[in-house]
C-alpha positions as CSV (number, residue, x, y, z in Angstrom):
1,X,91.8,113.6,76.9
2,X,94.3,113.8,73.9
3,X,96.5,110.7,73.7
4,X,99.4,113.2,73.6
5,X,98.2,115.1,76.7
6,X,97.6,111.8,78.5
7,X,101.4,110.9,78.0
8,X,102.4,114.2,79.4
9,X,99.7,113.8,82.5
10,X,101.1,110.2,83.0
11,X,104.5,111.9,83.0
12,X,104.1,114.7,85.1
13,X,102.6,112.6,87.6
14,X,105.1,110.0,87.7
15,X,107.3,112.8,88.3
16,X,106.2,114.1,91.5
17,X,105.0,110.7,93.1
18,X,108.9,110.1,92.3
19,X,109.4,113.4,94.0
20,X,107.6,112.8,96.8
21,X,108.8,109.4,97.4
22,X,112.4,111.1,97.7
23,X,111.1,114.0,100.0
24,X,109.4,111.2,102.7
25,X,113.5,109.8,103.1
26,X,114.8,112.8,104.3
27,X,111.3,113.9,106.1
28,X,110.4,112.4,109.5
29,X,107.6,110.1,107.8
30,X,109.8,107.3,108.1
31,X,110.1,106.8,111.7
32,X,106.1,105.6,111.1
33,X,105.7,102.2,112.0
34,X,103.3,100.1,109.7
35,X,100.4,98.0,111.7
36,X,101.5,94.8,112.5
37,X,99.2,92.4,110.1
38,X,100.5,94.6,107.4
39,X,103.8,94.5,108.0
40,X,103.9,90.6,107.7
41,X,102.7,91.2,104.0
42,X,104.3,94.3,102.8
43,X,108.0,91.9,102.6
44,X,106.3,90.1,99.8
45,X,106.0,93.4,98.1
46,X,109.5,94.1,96.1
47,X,109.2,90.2,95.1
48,X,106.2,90.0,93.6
49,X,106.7,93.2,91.8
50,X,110.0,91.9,90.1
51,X,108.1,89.0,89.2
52,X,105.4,90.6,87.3
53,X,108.3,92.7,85.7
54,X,110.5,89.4,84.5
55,X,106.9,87.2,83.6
56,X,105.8,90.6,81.4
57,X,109.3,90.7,79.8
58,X,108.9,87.2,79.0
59,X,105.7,86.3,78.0
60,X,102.8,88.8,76.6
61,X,99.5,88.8,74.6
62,X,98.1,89.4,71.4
63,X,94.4,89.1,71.7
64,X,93.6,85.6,72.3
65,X,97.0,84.4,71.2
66,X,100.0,84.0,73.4
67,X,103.2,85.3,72.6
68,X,106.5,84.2,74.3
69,X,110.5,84.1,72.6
70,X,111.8,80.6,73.5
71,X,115.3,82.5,73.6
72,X,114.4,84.2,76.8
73,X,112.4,81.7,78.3
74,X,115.4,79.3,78.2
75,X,118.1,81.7,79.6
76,X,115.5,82.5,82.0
77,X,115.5,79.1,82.8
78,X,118.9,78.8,82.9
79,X,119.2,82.2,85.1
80,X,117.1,80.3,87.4
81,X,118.7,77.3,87.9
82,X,121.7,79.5,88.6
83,X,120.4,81.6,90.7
84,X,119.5,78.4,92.9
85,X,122.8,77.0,92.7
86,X,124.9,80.1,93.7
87,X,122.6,81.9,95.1
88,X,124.3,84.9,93.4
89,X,123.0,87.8,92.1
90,X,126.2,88.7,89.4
91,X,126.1,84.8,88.6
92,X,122.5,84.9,87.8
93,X,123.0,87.6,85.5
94,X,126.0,86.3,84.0
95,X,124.5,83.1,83.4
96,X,121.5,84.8,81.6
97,X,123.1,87.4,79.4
98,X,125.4,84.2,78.1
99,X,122.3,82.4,77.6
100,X,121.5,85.0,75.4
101,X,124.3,86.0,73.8
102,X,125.1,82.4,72.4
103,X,121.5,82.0,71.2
């Protein structure tokens, strides 16, 4: 497959998975109860997703060489330490995008 029809599969399938995610709020699907032993793991879902998300942002890969900004990986630091101490959301972010801003 073309690398230009490959982005437009990729889309179009993003698309309705999207769609279809939508469709099973309004649908009766969600009065399905997971099993229990999967329940106890699917809570860990949303955070280990985000984490990927924020590690990926941060750090990436060139081949054999590792590639990382120290700009973000100290107001990432600094957005974590934060984000302890407040245990706030808006003050986490706040805290980071100043981190940035000054560096």
């Amino acid at each position: 497959m073309e690398s230009q029809q490959m982005i437009w599969f990729v889309m179009i399938l993003t698309g309705l998975i999207n769609l279809i995610f939508r469709i099973s709020m309004f649908s009766g699907i969600r009065n399905i109860h997971l099993p229990l032993s999967l329940n106890r793991y699917v809570v860990y879902v949303p955070t280990s997703v985000l984490s990927a998300i924020i590690a990926s942002s941060l750090i990436s890969f060139n081949g054999q060489e590792v590639l990382y900004e120290a700009e973000k990986l100290v107001a990432a630091s600094i957005a974590v330490i934060f984000a302890y101490l407040t245990k706030s959301v808006s003050a986490t972010l706040v805290a980071g995008l100043i981190t940035i801003w000054i560096m």
